[in-house]
MIDOSE-1310 file (N, C-alpha, C; in nm, 2 decimals, decimal comma, always signed):
residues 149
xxxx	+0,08/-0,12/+0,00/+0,00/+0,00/+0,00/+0,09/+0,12/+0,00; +0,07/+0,24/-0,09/+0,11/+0,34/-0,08/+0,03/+0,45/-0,10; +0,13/+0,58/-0,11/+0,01/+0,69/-0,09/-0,11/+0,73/-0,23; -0,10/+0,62/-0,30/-0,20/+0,65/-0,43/-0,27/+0,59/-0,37
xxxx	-0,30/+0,46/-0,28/-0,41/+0,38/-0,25/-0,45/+0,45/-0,13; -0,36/+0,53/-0,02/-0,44/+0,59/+0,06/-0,49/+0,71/+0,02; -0,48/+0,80/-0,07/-0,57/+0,88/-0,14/-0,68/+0,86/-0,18; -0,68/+0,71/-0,27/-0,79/+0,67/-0,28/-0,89/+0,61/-0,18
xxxx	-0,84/+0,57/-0,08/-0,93/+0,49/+0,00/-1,00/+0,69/+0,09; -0,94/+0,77/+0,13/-0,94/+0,90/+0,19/-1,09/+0,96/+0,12; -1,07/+0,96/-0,04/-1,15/+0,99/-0,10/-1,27/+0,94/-0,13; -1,28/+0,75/-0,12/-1,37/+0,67/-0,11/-1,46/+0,71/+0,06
xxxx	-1,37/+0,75/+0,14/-1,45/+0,71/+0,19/-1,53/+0,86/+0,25; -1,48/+1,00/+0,17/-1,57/+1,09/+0,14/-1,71/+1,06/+0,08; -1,70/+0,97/-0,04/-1,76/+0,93/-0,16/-1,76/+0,83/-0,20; -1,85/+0,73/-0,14/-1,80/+0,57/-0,21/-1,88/+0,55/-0,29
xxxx	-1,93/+0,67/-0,34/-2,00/+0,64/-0,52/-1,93/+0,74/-0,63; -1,79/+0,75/-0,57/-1,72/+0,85/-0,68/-1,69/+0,72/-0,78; -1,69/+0,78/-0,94/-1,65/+0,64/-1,04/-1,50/+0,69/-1,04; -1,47/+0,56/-1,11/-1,27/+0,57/-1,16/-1,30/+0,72/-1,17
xxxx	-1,30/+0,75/-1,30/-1,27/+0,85/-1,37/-1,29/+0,99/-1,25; -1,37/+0,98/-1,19/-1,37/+1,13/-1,11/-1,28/+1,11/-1,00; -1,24/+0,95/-0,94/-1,10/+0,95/-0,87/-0,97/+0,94/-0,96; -0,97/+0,91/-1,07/-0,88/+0,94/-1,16/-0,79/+1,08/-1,12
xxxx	-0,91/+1,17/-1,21/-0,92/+1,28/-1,21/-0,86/+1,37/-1,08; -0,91/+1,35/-0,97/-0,86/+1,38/-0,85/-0,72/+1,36/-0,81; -0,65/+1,25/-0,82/-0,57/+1,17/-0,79/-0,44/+1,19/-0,88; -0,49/+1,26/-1,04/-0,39/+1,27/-1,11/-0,34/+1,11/-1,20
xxxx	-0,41/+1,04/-1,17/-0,37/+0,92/-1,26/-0,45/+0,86/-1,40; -0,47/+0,75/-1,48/-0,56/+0,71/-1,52/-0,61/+0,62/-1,42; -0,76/+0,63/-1,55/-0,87/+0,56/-1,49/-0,83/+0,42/-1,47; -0,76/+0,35/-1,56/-0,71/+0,23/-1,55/-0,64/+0,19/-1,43
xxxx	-0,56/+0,27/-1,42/-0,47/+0,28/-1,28/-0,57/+0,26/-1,13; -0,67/+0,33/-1,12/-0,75/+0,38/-1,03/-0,85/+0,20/-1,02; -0,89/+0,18/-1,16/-0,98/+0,02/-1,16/-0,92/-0,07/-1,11; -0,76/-0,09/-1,09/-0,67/-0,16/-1,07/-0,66/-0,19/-0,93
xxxx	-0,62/-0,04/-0,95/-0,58/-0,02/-0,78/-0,70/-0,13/-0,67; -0,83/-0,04/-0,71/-0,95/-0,09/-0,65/-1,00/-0,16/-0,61; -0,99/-0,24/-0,76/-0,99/-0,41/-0,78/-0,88/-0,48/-0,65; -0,73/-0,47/-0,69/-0,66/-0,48/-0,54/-0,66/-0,47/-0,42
xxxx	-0,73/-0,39/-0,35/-0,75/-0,31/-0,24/-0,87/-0,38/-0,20; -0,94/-0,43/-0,25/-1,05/-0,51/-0,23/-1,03/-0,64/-0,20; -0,98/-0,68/-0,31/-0,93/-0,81/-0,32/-0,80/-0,89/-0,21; -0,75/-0,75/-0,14/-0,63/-0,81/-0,05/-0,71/-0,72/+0,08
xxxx	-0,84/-0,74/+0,09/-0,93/-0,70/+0,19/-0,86/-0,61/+0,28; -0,83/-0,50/+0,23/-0,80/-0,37/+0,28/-0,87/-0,25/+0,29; -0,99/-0,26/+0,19/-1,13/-0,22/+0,21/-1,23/-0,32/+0,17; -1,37/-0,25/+0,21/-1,49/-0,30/+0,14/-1,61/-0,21/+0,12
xxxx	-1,68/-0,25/+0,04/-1,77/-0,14/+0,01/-1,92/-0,24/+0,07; -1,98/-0,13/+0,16/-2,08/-0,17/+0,20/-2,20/-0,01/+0,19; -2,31/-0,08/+0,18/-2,41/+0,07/+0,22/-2,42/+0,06/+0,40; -2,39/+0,20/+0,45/-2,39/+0,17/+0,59/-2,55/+0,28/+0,63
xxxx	-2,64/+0,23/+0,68/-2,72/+0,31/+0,70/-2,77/+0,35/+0,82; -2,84/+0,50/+0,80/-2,89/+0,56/+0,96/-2,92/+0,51/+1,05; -2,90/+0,44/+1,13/-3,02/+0,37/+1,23/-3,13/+0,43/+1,24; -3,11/+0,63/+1,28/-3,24/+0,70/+1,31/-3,29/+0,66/+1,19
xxxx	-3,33/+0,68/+1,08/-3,42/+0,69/+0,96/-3,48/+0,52/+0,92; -3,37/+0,45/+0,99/-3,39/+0,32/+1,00/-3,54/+0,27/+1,08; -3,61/+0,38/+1,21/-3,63/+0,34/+1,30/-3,56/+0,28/+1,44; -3,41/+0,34/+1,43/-3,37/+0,26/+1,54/-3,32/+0,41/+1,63
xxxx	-3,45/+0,46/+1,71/-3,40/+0,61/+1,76/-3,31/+0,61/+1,90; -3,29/+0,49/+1,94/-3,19/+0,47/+2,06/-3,07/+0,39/+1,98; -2,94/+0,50/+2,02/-2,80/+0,39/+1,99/-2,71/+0,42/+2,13; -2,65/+0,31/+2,20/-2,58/+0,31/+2,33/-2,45/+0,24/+2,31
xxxx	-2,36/+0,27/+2,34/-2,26/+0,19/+2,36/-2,21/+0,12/+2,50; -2,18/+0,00/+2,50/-2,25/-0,08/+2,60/-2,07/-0,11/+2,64; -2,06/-0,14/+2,76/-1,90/-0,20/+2,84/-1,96/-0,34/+2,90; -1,94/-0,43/+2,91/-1,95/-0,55/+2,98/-1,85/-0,64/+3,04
xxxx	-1,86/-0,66/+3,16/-1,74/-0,71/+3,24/-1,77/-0,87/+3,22; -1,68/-0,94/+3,16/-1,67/-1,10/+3,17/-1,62/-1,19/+3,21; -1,69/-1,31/+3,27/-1,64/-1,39/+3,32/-1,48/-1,44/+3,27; -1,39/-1,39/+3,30/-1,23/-1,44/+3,19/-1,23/-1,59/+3,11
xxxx	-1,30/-1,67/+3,15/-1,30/-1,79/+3,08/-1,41/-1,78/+2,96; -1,49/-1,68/+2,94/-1,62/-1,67/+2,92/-1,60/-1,57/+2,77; -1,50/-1,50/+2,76/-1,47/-1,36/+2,70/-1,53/-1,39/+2,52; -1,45/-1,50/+2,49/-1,46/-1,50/+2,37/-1,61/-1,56/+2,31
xxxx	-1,66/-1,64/+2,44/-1,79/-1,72/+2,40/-1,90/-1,60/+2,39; -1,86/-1,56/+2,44/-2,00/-1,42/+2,48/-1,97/-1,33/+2,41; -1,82/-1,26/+2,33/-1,81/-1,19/+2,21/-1,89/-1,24/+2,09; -1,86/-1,38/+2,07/-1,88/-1,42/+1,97/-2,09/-1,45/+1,96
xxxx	-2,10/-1,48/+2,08/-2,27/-1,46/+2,08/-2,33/-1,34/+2,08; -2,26/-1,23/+2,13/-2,32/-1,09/+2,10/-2,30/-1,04/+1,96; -2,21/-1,14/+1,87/-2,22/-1,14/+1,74/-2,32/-1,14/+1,66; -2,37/-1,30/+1,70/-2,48/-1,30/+1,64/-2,63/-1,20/+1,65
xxxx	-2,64/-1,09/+1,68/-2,76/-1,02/+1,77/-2,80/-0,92/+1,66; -2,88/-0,94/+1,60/-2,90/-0,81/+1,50/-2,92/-0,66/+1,55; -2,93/-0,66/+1,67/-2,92/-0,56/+1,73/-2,76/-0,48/+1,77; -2,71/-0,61/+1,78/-2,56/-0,57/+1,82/-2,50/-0,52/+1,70
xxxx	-2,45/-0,35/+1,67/-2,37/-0,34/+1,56/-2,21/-0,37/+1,53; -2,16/-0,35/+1,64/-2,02/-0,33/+1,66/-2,01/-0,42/+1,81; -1,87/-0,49/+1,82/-1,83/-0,57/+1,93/-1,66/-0,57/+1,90; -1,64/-0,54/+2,02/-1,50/-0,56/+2,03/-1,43/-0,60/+2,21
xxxx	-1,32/-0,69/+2,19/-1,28/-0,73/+2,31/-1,18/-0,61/+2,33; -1,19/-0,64/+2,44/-1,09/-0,48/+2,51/-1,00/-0,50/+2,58; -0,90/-0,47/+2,61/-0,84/-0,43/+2,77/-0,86/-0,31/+2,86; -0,88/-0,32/+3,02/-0,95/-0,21/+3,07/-1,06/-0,25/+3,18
xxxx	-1,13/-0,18/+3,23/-1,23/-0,23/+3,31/-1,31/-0,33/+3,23; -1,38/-0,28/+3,10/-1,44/-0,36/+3,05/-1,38/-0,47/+2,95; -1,43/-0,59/+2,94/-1,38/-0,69/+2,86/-1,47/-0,69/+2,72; -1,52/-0,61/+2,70/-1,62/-0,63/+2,56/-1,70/-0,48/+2,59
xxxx	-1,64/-0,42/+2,43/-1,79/-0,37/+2,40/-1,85/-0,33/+2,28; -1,98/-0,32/+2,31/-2,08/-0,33/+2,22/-2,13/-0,24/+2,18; -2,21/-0,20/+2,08/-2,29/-0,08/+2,00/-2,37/-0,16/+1,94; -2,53/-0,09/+2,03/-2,65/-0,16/+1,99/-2,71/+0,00/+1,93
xxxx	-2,78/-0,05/+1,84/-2,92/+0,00/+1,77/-3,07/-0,04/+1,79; -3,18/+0,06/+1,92/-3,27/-0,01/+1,91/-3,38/+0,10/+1,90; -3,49/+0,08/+1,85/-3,60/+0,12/+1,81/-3,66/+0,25/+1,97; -3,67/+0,21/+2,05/-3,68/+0,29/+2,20/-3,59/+0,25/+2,35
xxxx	-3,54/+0,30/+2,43/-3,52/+0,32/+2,55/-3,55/+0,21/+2,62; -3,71/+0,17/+2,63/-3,76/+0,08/+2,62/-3,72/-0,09/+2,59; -3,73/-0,05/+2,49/-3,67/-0,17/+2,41/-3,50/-0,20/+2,43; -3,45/-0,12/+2,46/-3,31/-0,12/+2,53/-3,29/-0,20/+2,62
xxxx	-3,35/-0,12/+2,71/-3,34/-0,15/+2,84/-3,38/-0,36/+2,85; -3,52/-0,39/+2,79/-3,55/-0,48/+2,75/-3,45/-0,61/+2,72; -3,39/-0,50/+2,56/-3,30/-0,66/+2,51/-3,17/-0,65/+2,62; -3,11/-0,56/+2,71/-3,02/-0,55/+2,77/-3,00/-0,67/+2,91
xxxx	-3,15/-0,63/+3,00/-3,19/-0,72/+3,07/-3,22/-0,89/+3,01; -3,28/-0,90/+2,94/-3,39/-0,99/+2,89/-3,28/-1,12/+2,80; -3,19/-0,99/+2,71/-3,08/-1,08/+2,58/-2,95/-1,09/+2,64; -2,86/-0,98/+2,68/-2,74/-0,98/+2,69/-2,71/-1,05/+2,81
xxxx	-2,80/-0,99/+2,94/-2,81/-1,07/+3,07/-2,82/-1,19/+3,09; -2,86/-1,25/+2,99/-2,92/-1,40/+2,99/-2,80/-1,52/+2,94; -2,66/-1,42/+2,89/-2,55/-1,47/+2,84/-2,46/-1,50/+2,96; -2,42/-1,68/+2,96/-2,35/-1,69/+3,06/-2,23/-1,63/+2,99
xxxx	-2,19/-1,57/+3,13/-2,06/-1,53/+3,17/-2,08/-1,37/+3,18; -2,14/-1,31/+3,16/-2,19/-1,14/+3,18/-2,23/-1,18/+3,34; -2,14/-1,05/+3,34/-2,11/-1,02/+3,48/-2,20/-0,88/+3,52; -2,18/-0,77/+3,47/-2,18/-0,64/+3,47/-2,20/-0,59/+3,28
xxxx	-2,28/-0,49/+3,28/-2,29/-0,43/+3,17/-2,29/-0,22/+3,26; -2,24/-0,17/+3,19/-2,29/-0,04/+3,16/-2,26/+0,08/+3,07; -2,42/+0,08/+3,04/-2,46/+0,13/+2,91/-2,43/+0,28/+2,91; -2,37/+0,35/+2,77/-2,38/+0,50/+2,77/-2,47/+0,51/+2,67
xxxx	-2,54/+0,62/+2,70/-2,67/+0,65/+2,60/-2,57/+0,74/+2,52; -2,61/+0,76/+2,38/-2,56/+0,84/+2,28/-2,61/+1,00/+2,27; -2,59/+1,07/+2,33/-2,67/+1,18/+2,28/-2,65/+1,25/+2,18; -2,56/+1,27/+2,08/-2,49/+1,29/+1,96/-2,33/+1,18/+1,92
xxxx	-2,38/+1,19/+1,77/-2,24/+1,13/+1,73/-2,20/+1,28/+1,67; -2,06/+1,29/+1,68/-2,00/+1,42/+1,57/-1,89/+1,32/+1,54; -1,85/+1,24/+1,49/-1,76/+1,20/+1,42/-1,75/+1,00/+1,45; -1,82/+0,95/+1,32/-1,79/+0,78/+1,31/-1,75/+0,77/+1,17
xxxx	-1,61/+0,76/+1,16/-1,52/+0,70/+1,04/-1,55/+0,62/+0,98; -1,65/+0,53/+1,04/-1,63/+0,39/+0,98/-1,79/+0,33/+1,00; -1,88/+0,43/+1,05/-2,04/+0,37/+1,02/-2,09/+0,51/+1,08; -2,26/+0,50/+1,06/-2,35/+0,57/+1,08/-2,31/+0,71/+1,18
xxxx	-2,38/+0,77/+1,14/-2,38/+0,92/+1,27/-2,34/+1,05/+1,19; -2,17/+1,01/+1,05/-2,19/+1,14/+0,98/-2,20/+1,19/+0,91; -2,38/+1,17/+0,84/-2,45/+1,26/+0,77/-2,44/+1,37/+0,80; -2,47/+1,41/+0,71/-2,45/+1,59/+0,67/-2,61/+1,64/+0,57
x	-2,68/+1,69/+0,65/-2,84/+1,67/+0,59/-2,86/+1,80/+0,55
């Protein structure tokens, strides 16, 4: 990787419906060059192109990011099941007080509170969870929160 593919990926991810030719253009190279690159960069999974969408406009007007303290024998079984959670967007193991955390998407407060008690609690080896409510995102790199409306 060099600084033509991090240009490109900088500008992708301004615009991930810019075509070659207008990152061409930008970039100073041909279009060929830019198809190439792309093609590569993908292919040696250094990006991917996905549609990432609002949760709010989705219906999902509560997002929290969650800390969970885990059983240490337990860490990976319980990552890997808050995996599967359609609700769960993001999971990651940590070091720190918390051993996992999570970024859920749900429809109400309510319903939070709910899958928190009801889903996550119900996972052996959860010890402790606590939740921060979102009250603005100003800056997610890498998913939902910045639109510009």
């Amino acid at each position: 990787m060099d600084e033509l593919d991090r240009q490109l990926i900088e500008l992708l991810q301004a615009n991930g419906r810019s075509s070659n030719i207008e990152l061409a253009s930008q970039v100073g190279v041909s279009e060929g060059t830019v198809r190439r690159r792309f093609r590569n960069l993908i292919k040696d999974k250094v990006i991917r192109v996905v549609a990432i969408p609002d949760p709010t406009k989705m219906g999902f007007g509560t997002t929290a990011l969650v800390g969970l303290q885990i059983d240490p024998a337990e860490v990976d079984n319980v990552a890997e099941k808050l995996t599967k959670l359609t609700e769960v967007q993001y999971v990651a193991v940590t070091t720190g007080a918390y051993d996992i955390f999570v970024w859920i998407a749900l429809p109400s407060p309510a319903e939070l509170a709910a899958f928190l008690r009801n889903t996550v609690g119900a996972i052996t080896g959860v010890r402790r969870t606590e939740t921060f409510m979102n009250l603005a995102i100003k800056k997610n790199a890498y998913g939902p929160g910045t639109w510009n409306a």
